[in-house]
VMD Tcl script that draws the C-alpha trace (Angstrom):
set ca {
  {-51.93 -42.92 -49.89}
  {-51.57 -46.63 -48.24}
  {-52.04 -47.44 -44.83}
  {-48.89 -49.11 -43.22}
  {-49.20 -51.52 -40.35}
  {-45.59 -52.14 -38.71}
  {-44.55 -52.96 -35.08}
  {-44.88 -49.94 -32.56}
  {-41.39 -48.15 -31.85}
  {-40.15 -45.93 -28.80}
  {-40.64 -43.23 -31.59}
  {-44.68 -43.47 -31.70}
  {-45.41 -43.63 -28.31}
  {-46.65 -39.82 -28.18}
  {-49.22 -41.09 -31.11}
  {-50.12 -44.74 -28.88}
  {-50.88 -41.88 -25.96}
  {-53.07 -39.65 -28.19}
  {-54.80 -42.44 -29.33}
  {-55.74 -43.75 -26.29}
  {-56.70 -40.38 -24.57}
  {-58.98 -40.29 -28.25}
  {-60.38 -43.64 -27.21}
  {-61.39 -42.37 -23.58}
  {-63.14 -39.43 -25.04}
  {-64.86 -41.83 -27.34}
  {-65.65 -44.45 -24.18}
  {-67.38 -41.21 -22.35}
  {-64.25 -41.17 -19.68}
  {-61.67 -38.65 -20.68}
  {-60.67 -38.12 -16.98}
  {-59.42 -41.65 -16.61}
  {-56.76 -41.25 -18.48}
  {-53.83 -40.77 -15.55}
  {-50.58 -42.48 -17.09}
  {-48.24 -40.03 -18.55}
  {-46.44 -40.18 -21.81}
  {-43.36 -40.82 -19.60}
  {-45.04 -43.90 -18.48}
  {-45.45 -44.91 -21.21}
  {-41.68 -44.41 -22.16}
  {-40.43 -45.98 -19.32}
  {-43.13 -49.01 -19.50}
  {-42.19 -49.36 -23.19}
  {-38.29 -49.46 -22.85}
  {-38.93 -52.54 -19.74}
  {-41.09 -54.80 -22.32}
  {-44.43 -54.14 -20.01}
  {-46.17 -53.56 -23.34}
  {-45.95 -54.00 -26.99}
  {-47.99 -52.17 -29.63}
  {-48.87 -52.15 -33.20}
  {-49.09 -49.13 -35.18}
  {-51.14 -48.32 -38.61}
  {-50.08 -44.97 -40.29}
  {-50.71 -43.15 -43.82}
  {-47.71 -40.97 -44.62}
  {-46.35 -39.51 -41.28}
  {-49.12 -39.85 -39.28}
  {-50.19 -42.43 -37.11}
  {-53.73 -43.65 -37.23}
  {-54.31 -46.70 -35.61}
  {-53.14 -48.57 -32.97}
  {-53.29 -51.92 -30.61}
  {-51.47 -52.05 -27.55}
  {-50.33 -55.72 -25.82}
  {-48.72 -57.56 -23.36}
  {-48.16 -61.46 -22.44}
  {-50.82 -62.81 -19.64}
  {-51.79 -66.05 -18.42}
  {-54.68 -68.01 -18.62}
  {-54.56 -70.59 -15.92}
  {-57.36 -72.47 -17.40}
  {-55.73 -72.15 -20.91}
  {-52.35 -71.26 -20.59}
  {-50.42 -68.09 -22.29}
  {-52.39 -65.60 -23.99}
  {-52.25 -61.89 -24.92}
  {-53.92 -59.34 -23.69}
  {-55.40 -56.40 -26.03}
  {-55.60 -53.53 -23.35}
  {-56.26 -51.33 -26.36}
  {-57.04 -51.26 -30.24}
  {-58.57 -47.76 -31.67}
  {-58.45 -46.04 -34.99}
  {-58.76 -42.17 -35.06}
  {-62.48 -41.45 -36.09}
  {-61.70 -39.86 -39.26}
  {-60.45 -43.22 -40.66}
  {-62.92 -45.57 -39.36}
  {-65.22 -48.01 -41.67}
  {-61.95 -47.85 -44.02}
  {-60.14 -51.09 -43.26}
  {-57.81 -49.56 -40.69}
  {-58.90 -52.01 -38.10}
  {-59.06 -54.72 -40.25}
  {-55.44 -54.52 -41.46}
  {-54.56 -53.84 -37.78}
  {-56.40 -56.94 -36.32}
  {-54.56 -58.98 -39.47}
  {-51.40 -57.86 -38.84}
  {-52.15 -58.49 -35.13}
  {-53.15 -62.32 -35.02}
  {-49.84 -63.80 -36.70}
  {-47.92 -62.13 -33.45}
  {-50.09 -63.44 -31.34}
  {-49.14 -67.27 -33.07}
  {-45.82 -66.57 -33.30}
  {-45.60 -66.14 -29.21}
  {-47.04 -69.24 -28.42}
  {-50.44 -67.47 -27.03}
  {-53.27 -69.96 -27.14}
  {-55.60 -66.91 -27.04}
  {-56.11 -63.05 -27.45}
  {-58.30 -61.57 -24.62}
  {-60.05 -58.03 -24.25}
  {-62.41 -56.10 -23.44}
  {-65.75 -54.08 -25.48}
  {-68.07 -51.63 -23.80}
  {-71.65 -53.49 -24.30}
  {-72.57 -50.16 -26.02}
  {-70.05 -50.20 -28.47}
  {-72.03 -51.75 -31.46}
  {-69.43 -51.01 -34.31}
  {-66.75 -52.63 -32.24}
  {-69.26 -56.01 -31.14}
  {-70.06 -56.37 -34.94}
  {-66.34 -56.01 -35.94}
  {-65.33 -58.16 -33.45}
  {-68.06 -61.00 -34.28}
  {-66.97 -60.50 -38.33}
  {-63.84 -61.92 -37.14}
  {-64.99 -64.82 -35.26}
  {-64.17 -63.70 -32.23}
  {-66.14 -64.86 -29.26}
  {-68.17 -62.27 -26.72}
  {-68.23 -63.60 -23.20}
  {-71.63 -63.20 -20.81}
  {-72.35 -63.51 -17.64}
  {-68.57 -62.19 -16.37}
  {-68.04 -59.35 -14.36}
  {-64.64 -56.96 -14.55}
  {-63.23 -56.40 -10.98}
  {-60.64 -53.95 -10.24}
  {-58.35 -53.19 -7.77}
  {-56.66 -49.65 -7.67}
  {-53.32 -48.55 -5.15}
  {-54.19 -45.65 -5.33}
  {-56.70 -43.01 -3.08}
  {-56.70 -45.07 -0.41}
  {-54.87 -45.04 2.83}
}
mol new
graphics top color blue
foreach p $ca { graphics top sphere $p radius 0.5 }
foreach p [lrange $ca 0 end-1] q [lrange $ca 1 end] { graphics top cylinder $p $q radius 0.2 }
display resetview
């Protein structure tokens, strides 16, 4: 059966949740999954994110989730918080089509760039990623800031 890349709907967001609890299980931190599958509803319906799905039959097996940033040095960009493919259908061109379907959109809204994030571990992903030209940035730290657990 073909794999089918279309634009993520309200429908698939249980899937886009799986997935990404998948990909934290996969990134060694199942536990840091905390937003719900309501979040996601509600975060979906008020445009915070946008996502891409890849599916054979019913099922969903792949997935990129988005959202417009800002570059200050570059201008508007996207931001790929999230691209995964269920393990069982890796090294078959999931992620390929997905990344293909993916770079038109990112055109077609004006972004000057794509941005994300690999785990420096994550060999399959850094060769993928430097197939397709992308570049791998050194020397930059991530910082975060949570509101939560503290007073």
């Amino acid at each position: 059966m073909e794999i089918k890349v279309r634009q993520g709907e309200y429908k698939d967001l249980k899937a886009v949740h799986e997935l990404v609890k998948e990909l934290a299980i996969y990134e060694k931190e199942p536990q840091a999954v905390t937003a719900s599958l309501e979040d996601y509803k509600r975060d979906f319906q008020e445009g915070i994110f946008e996502c891409i799905v890849a599916e054979k039959g019913d099922e969903i097996v792949g997935m990129m989730l988005y959202y417009m940033a800002y570059s200050t040095w570059r201008g508007r960009m996207l931001y790929l918080e999230d691209f995964v493919v269920k393990e069982a259908y890796r090294r078959q061109g999931v992620g390929q089509l997905l990344y293909d379907y993916f770079l038109p959109i990112c055109k077609q809204k004006g972004a000057i760039l794509v941005k994300w994030q690999v785990l420096d571990w994550n060999e399959p992903a850094i060769n993928f990623y430097k197939k397709n030209h992308a570049e791998i940035e050194k020397g930059w730290y991530n910082v975060k800031h949570y509101f939560y657990n503290f007073e």
